[in-house]
C-alpha positions as CSV (number, residue, x, y, z in Angstrom):
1,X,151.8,108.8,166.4
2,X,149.7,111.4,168.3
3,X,151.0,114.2,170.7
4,X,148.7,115.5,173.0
5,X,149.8,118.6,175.6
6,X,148.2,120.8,178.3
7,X,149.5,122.9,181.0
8,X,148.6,121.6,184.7
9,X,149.4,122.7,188.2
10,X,149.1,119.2,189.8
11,X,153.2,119.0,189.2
12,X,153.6,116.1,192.5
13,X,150.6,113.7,191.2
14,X,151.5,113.9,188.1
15,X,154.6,112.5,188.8
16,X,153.7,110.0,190.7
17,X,151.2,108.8,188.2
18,X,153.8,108.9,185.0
19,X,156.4,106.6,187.9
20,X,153.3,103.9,188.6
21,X,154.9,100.5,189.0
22,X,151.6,99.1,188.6
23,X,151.6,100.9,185.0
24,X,155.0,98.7,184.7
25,X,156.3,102.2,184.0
26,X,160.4,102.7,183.1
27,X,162.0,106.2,182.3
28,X,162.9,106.7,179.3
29,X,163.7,110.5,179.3
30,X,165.6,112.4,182.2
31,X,167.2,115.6,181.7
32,X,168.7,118.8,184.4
33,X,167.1,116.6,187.6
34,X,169.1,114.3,189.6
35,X,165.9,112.9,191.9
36,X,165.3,109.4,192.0
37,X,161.7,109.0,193.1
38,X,158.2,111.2,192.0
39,X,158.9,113.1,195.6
40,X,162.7,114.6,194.7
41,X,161.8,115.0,191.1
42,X,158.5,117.1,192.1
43,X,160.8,119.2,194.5
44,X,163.3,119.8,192.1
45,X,160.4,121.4,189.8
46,X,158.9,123.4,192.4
47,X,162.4,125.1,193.4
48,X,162.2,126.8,189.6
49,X,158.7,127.0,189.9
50,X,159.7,129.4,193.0
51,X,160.8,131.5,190.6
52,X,157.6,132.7,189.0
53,X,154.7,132.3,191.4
54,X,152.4,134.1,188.9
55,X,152.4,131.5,186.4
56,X,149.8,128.4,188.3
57,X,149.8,125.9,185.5
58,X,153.6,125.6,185.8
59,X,154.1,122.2,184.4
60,X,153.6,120.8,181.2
61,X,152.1,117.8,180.6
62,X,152.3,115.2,177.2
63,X,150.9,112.2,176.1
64,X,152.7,110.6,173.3
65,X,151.3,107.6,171.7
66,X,152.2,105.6,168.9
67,X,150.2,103.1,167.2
68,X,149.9,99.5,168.6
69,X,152.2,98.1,166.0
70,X,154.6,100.8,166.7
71,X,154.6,101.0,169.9
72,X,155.2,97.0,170.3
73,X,158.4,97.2,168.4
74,X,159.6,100.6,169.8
75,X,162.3,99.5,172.5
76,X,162.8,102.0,175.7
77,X,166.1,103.5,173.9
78,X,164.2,104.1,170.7
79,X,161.4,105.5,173.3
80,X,163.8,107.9,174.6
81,X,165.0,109.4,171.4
82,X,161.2,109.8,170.1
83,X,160.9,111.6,173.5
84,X,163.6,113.6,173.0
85,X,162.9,114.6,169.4
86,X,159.8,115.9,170.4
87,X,161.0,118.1,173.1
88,X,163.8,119.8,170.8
89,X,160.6,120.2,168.2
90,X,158.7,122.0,171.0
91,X,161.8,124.0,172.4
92,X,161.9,122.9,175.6
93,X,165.9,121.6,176.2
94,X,167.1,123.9,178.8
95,X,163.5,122.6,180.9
96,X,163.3,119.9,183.6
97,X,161.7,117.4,182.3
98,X,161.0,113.7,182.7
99,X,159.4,110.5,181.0
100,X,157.8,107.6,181.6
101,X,156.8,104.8,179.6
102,X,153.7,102.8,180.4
103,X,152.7,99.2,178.3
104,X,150.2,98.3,181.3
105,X,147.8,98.3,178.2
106,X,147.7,97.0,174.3
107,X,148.9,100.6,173.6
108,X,152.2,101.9,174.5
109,X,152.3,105.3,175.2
110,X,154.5,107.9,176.5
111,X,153.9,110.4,180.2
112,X,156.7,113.6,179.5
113,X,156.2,116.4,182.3
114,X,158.5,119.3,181.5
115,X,158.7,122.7,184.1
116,X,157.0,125.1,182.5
117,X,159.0,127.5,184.4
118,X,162.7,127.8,182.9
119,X,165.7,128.3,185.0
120,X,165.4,132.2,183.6
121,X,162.1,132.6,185.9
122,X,160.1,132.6,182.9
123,X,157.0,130.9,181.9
124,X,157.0,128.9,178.3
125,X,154.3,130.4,176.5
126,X,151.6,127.5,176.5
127,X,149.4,129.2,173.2
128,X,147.3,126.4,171.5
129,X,149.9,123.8,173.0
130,X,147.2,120.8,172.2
131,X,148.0,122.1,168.1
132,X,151.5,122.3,168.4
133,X,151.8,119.1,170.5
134,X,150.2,117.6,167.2
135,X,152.3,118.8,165.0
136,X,155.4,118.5,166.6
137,X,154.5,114.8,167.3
138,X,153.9,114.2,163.7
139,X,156.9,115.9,162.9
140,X,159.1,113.1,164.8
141,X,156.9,110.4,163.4
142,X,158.2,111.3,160.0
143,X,161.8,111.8,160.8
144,X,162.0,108.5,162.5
145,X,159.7,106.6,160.2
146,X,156.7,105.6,162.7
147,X,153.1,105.6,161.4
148,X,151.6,109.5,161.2
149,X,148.0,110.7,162.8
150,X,147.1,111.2,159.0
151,X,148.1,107.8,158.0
152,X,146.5,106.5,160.5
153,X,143.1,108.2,160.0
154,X,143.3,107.8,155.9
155,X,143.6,104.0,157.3
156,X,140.7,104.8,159.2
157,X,138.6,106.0,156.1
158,X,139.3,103.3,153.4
159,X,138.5,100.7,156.6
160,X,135.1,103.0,156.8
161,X,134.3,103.3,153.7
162,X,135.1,99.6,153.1
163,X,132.4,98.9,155.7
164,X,129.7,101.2,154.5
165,X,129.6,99.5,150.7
166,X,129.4,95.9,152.3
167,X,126.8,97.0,154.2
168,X,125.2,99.1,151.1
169,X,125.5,95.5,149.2
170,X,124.4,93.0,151.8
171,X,121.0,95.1,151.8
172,X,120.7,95.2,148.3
173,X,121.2,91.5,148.3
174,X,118.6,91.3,150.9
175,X,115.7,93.3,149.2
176,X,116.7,91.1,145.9
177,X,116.9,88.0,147.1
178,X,114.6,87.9,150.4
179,X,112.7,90.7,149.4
180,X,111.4,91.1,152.9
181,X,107.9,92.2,153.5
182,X,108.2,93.5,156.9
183,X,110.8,95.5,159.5
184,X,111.1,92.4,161.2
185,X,111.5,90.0,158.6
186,X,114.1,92.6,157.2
187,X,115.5,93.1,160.3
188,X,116.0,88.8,160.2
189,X,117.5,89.0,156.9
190,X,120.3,91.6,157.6
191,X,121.0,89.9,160.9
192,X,121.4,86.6,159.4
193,X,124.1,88.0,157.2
194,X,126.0,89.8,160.5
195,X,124.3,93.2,160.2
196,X,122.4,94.5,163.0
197,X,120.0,96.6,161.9
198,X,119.0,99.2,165.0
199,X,115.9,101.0,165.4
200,X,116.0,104.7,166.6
201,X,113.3,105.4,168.6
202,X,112.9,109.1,169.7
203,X,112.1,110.9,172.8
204,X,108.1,110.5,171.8
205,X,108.8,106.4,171.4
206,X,108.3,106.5,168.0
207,X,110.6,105.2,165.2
208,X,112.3,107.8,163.4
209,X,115.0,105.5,161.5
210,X,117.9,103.1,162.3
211,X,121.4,102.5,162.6
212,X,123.8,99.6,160.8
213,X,126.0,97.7,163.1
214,X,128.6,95.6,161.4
215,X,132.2,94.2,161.5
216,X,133.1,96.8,165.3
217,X,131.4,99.6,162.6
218,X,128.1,101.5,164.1
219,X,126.1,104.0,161.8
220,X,123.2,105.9,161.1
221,X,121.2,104.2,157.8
222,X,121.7,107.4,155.7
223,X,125.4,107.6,156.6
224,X,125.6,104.2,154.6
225,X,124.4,105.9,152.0
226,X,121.4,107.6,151.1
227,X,119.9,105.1,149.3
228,X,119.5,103.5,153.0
229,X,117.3,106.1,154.3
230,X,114.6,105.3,157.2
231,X,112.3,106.3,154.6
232,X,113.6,104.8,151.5
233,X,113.7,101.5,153.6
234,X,110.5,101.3,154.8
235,X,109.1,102.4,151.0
236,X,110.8,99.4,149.4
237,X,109.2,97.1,152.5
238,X,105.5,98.5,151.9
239,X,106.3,98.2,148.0
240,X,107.0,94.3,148.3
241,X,104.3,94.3,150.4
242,X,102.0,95.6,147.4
243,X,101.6,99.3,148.7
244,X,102.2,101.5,146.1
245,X,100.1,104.8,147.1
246,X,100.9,106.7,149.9
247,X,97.5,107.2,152.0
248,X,97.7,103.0,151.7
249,X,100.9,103.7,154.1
250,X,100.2,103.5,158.0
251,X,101.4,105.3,160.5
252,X,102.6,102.5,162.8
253,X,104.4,99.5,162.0
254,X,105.1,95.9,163.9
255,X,108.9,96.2,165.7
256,X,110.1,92.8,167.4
257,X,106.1,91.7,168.1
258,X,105.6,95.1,169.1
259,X,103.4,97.8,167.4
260,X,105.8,101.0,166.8
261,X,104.2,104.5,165.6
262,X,106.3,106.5,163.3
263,X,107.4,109.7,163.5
264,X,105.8,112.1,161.0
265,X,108.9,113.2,159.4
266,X,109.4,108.8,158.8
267,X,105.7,108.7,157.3
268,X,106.0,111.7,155.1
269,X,109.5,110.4,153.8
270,X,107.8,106.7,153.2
271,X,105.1,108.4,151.3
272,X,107.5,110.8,149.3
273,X,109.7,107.6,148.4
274,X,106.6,106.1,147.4
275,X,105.5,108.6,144.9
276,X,108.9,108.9,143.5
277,X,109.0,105.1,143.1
278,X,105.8,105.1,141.5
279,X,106.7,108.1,139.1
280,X,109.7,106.5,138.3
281,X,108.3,102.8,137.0
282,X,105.4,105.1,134.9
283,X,108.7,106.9,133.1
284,X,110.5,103.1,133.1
285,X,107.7,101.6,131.1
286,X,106.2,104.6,129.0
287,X,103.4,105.1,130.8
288,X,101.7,108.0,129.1
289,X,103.9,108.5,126.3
């Protein structure tokens, strides 16, 4: 579940927003207001907010969303105590506050405004209240055993780095098996197997690298891994092409029927992945030993 909180002075649209039919929204949280539509609960606020007309951003607003899974199983009594959990982890009982949920969308989330200004006159101290809206939202996740922000992004990671090895192995399949001559025969390849391989072109219109699209997954080629370099791609292409010196290496190359310059940091990296290549088969089979 994630918690998100800021403080906000539009207290009456707020309201009326959280209380959107359209949103099929339902309260799910009510506590010291007796109002019974987004106009009486907004005057209710602004009486206490009378009390303190320093404080501007006299409402507090929060987002709480569990994950999809979560949130379709979370009935609106179970919705209430999560709601309620979270406001006793933030301190804010002896508040005005209200809650709506909204499933208009695939994610259920919940809209809790709270009066910043307590019955006191005084203004609840709002000091990194995006942190603390965090952590007291992951705080109530554990207690009532709902999926955490960190358990959710660890997901997140495995799933990534999941993606990034099939990528890694589809193009080492490709350069095996295909071994590909040119970007667009390459390009064909990878495409052929699901991955869309995107040139970067820069601000000049030259190609500086690309980007792997696969399985909702978008990254940059080195983010793969390095071995999938801009570069290092385009020196195994002019290698199975038969270039194996650098100054053999043009500066442009054929993109999509199109001829592409490079960008010099692309041609110097080409050439240096060249050389390295090079030096490497001479140590592979003795060369000059």
């Amino acid at each position: 579940m994630i918690g998100k909180g800021t403080s906000i002075a539009h207290t009456g649209t707020s309201i009326d927003y959280g209380w959107n039919q359209e949103k099929d929204a339902e309260i799910v949280f009510s506590q010291h207001l007796a109002g019974n539509s987004p106009q009486e609960i907004t005057e209710e606020f602004r009486l206490i907010q009378e009390e303190n007309t320093r404080c501007q951003k006299n409402t507090l607003s929060f987002i709480l969303s569990p994950t999809q899974e979560d949130g379709r199983n979370l009935t609106k009594d179970r919705l209430g105590e999560l709601t309620q959990k979270f406001i006793k982890e933030m301190q804010l009982k002896e508040r005005q506050a209200i809650a709506f949920v909204h499933r208009d969308k695939a994610h259920t989330h919940v809209h809790l405004y709270v009066n910043r200004i307590g019955f006191d006159g005084n203004a609840y101290n709002d000091s990194f209240i995006g942190k603390r809206s965090q952590l007291a939202a992951e705080s109530v996740a554990k207690e009532m055993g709902l999926t955490t922000v960190k358990e959710v992004q660890l997901e997140k990671e495995l799933d990534t780095i999941k993606v990034r090895l099939e990528i890694k192995d589809i193009h080492h399949k490709v350069m095996e098996s295909d071994r590909p001559k040119t970007l667009d025969s390459y390009i064909k390849a990878m495409q052929e197997r699901n991955v869309k391989v995107i040139p970067t072109i820069n601000k000049a219109n030259k190609l500086q690298g690309f980007r792997f699209q696969y399985q909702g997954h978008n990254f940059k080629a080195s983010e793969v891994h390095r071995s999938l370099s801009g570069g290092r791609i385009m020196a195994q292409l002019s290698q199975n092409k038969g270039i194996v010196k650098p100054k053999e290496v043009g500066k442009s190359v054929q993109l999509l029927g199109k001829t592409v310059e490079m960008s010099t940091n692309l041609a110097t990296s080409i050439a240096k992945n060249i050389i390295k290549k090079t030096i490497k088969r001479a140590i592979d089979t003795g060369i000059g030993f």
